[in-house]
C-alpha positions as CSV (number, residue, x, y, z in Angstrom):
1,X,109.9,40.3,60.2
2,X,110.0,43.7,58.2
3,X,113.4,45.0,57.0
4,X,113.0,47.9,58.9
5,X,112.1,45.7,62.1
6,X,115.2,43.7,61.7
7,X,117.6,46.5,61.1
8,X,116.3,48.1,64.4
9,X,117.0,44.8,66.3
10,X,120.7,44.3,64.4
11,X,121.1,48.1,65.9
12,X,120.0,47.3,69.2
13,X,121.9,43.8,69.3
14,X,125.2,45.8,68.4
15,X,124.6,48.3,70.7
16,X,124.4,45.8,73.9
17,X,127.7,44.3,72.0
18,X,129.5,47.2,72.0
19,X,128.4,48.5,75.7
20,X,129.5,44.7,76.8
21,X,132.7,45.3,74.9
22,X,133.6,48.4,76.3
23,X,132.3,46.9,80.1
24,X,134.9,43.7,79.7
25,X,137.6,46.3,78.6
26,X,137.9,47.7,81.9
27,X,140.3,50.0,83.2
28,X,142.4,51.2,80.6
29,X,145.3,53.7,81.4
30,X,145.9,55.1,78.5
31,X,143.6,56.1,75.2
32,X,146.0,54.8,73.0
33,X,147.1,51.7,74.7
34,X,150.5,52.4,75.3
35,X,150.9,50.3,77.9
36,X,149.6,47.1,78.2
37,X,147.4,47.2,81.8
38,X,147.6,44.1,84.0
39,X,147.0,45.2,87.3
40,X,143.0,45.2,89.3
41,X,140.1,46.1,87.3
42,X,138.8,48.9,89.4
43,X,135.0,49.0,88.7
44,X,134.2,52.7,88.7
45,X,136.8,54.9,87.0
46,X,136.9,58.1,86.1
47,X,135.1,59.6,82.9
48,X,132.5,57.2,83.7
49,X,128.9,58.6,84.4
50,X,129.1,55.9,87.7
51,X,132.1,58.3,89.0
52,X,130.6,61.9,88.0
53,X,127.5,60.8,90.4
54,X,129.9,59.9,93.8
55,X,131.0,62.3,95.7
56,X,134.9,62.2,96.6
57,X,134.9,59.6,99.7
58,X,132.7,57.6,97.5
59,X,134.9,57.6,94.8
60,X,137.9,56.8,97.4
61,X,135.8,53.8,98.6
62,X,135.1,52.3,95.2
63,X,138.7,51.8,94.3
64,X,139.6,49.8,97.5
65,X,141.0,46.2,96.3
66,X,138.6,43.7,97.8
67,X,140.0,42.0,101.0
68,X,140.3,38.7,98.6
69,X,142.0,40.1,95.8
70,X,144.8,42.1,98.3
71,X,145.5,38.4,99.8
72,X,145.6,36.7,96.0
73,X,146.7,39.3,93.9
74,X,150.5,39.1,92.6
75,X,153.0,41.7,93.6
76,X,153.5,42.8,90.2
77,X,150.0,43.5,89.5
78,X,149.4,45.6,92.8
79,X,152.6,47.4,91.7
80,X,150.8,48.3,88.2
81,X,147.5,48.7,90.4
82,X,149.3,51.6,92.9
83,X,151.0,53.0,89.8
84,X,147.6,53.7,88.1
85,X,145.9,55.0,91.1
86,X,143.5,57.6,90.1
87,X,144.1,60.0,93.1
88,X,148.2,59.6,92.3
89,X,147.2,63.0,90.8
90,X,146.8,64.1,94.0
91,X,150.5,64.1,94.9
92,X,151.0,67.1,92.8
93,X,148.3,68.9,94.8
94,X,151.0,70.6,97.2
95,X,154.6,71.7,97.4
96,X,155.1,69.2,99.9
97,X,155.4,65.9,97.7
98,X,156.0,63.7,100.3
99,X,153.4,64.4,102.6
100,X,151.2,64.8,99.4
101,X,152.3,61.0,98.4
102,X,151.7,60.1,102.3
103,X,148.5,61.2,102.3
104,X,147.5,59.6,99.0
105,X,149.0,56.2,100.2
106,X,146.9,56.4,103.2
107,X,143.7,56.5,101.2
108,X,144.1,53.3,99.2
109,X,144.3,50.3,101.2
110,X,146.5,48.6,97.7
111,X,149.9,50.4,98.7
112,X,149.3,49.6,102.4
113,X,149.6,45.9,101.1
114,X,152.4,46.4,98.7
115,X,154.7,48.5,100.9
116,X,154.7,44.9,103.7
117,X,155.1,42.9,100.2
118,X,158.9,41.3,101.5
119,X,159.7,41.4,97.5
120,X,158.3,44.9,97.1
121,X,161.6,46.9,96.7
122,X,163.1,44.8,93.8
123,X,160.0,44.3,91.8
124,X,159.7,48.2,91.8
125,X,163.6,48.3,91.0
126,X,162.9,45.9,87.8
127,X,159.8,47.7,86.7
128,X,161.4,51.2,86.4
129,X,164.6,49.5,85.3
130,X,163.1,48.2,82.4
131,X,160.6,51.1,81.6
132,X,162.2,52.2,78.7
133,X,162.4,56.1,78.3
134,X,162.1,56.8,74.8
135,X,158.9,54.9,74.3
136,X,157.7,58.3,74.8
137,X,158.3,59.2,71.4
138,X,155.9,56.3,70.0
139,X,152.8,57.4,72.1
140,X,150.8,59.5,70.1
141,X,149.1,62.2,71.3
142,X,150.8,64.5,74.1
143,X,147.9,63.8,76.7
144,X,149.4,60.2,76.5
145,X,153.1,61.1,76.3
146,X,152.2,63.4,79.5
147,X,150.8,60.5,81.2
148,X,153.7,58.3,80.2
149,X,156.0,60.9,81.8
150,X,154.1,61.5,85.1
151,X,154.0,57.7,85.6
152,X,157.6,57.7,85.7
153,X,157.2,60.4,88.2
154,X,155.4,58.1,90.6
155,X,157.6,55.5,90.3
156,X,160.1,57.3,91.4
157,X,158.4,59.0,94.5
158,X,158.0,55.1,95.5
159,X,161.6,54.6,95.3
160,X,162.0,57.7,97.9
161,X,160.3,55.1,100.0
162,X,162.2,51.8,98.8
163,X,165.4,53.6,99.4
164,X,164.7,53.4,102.9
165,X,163.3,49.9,103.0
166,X,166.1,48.8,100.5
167,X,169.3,46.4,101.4
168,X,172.6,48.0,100.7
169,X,172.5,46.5,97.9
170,X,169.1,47.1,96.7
171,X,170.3,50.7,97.4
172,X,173.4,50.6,95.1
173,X,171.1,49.4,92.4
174,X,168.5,51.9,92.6
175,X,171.2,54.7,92.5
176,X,172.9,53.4,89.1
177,X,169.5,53.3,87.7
178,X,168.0,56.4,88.6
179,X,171.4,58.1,87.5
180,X,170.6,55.7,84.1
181,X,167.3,57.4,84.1
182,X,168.3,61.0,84.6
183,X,170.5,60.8,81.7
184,X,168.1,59.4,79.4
185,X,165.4,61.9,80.2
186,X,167.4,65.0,79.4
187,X,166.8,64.1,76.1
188,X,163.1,64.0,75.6
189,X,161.4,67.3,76.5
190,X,158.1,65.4,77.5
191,X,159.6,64.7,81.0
192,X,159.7,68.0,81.8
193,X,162.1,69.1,85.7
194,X,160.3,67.6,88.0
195,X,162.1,64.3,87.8
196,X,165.0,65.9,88.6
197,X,163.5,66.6,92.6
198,X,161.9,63.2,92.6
199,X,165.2,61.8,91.6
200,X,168.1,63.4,93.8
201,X,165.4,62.7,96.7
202,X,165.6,58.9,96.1
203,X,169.3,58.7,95.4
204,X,169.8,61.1,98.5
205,X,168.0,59.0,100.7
206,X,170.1,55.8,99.1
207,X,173.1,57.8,100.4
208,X,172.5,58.9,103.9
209,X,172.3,55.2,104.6
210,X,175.9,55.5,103.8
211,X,176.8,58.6,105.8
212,X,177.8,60.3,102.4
213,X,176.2,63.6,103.7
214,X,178.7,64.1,107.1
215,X,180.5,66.7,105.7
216,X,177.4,69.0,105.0
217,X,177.0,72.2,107.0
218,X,174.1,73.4,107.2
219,X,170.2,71.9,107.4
220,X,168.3,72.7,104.5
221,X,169.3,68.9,103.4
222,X,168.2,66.9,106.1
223,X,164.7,68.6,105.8
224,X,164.8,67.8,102.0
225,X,165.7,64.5,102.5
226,X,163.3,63.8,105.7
227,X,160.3,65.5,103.8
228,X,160.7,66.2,100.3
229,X,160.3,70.1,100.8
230,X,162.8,71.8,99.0
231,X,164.0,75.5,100.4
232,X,167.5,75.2,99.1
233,X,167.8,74.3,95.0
234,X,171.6,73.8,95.2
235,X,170.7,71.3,97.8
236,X,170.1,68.9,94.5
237,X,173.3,69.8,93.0
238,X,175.2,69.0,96.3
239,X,173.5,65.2,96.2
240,X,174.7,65.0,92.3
241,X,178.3,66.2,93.7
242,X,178.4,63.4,96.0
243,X,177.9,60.7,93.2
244,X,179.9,62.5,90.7
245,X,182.9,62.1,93.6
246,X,182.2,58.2,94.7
C-alpha cells in the first residue's frame, strides 16, 4: 500500500472515529461542559442537520422519553431531562409564564411523568438548593453563563408548581431557599430580573397555603398568584413584605 493510499485510509478511519465520538457524546447542554449532563440522551437535538430537516411537531415527537425509559428512568435524571428540555425556551415566548410553562409541559410526555413522581417536590428542592450561584462566574463564554442563568429560571417556574404540591414543610423549605437564592443573585449581573417574578410567584404561592395574604385589598394578587400574569409590580414587593414581617 502507497503512502499516499494509507494516509487517505488513516483520514478516513479518523474521520468515522471522530463522527462515532461526537455520536456517543450525545446531548450535551452546554459547549463548555459546565455542567455535567446525566439525564435521557434525546436522539435528535438541535444544531443537528437530523433537527433542521423536521418540522416542529416532528421535532416535538422525537424528544418523547420512550414508554420504557419513563417507567425505569430515576427521578433525578428525568428532573435534569425536563430541565434541559429544548422547547423550555418556549416559556419565554409570552407574557403569560405560566400558561407559557403549561403549555410546554403538555408537549413533553417527561414532565407529565415527573410531576406524579411521589418524591418529585424534594428532589427538585435539593437540586436548586445545591445549584450553587456563583458557578456562573467560572463558565466561560456568556452564551453559557446565559444558559446557566435561564436554567435557574426554569427551576424555579417548577417550584411555582411544587409549591402547590409541597407539604407544609416542603413549603417552609422552599421559601428559605429561594429567599437564599434571591440574595445571592443580586450579586452576579448574569441573572438578570426575571428571577425576581419567578421567585415572589413561588414563595407567594408557598404562602397563601398559610393564609398570609388575608389582609390584602384588592385582586391584582390572586391573579398573579393563580396565573403568573403580572398587572400590578408592587404586587412583588407586598409578597417580600410578608416574609420580611414573619
Amino acid at each position: 500500500m502507497s503512502n499516499k493510499v494509507l494516509k487517505i485510509t488513516i483520514t478516513i478511519c479518523m474521520l468515522f472515529f471522530l463522527m462515532d465520538t461526537a455520536t456517543s457524546q450525545g446531548f450535551q447542554p452546554y459547549k463548555s461542559n459546565a455542567i455535567t449532563y446525566h439525564g435521557y440522551m434525546y436522539p435528535v437535538v438541535p444544531g443537528t442537520d437530523a433537527w433542521k430537516h423536521l418540522d416542529h411537531m416532528q421535532r416535538v415527537s422525537s424528544l418523547q422519553l420512550p414508554n420504557d425509559t419513563l417507567h425505569d428512568i430515576s427521578t433525578e435524571r428525568l428532573l435534569e431531562t425536563c430541565l434541559y428540555y429544548p422547547f423550555n425556551i418556549d416559556i419565554f415566548a409570552f407574557d403569560d409564564k405560566i400558561e407559557s410553562f403549561r403549555r410546554v409541559k403538555e408537549q413533553f410526555n417527561g414532565y407529565a411523568e415527573l410531576y406524579q413522581r411521589g418524591d418529585f417536590v424534594q428532589k427538585l428542592i435539593n437540586l436548586y438548593d445545591t445549584r450553587d450561584v456563583a458557578a456562573v462566574n467560572n463558565i466561560d463564554g456568556d452564551h453559557d453563563k446565559g444558559l446557566y442563568a435561564f436554567d435557574y429560571h426554569i427551576l424555579e417556574y417548577m417550584l411555582t408548581d411544587a409549591a402547590i404540591l409541597a407539604s407544609s414543610t416542603q413549603s417552609e423549605q422552599i421559601v428559605h431557599i429561594l429567599i437564599e437564592k434571591k440574595t445571592q443573585k443580586t450579586r452576579y449581573n448574569a441573572y438578570g430580573s426575571t428571577n425576581r417574578l419567578a421567585i415572589a410567584l413561588a414563595i407567594g404561592r408557598c404562602m397563601q397555603r398559610t393564609n398570609a395574604y388575608a389582609d390584602y385589598q384588592g385582586t391584582t394578587l390572586q391573579e398573579f398568584l393563580q396565573s403568573g400574569r403580572l398587572t400590578n409590580v408592587s404586587d412583588l414587593d407586598y409578597i417580600y413584605s410578608k416574609i420580611e414581617n414573619q
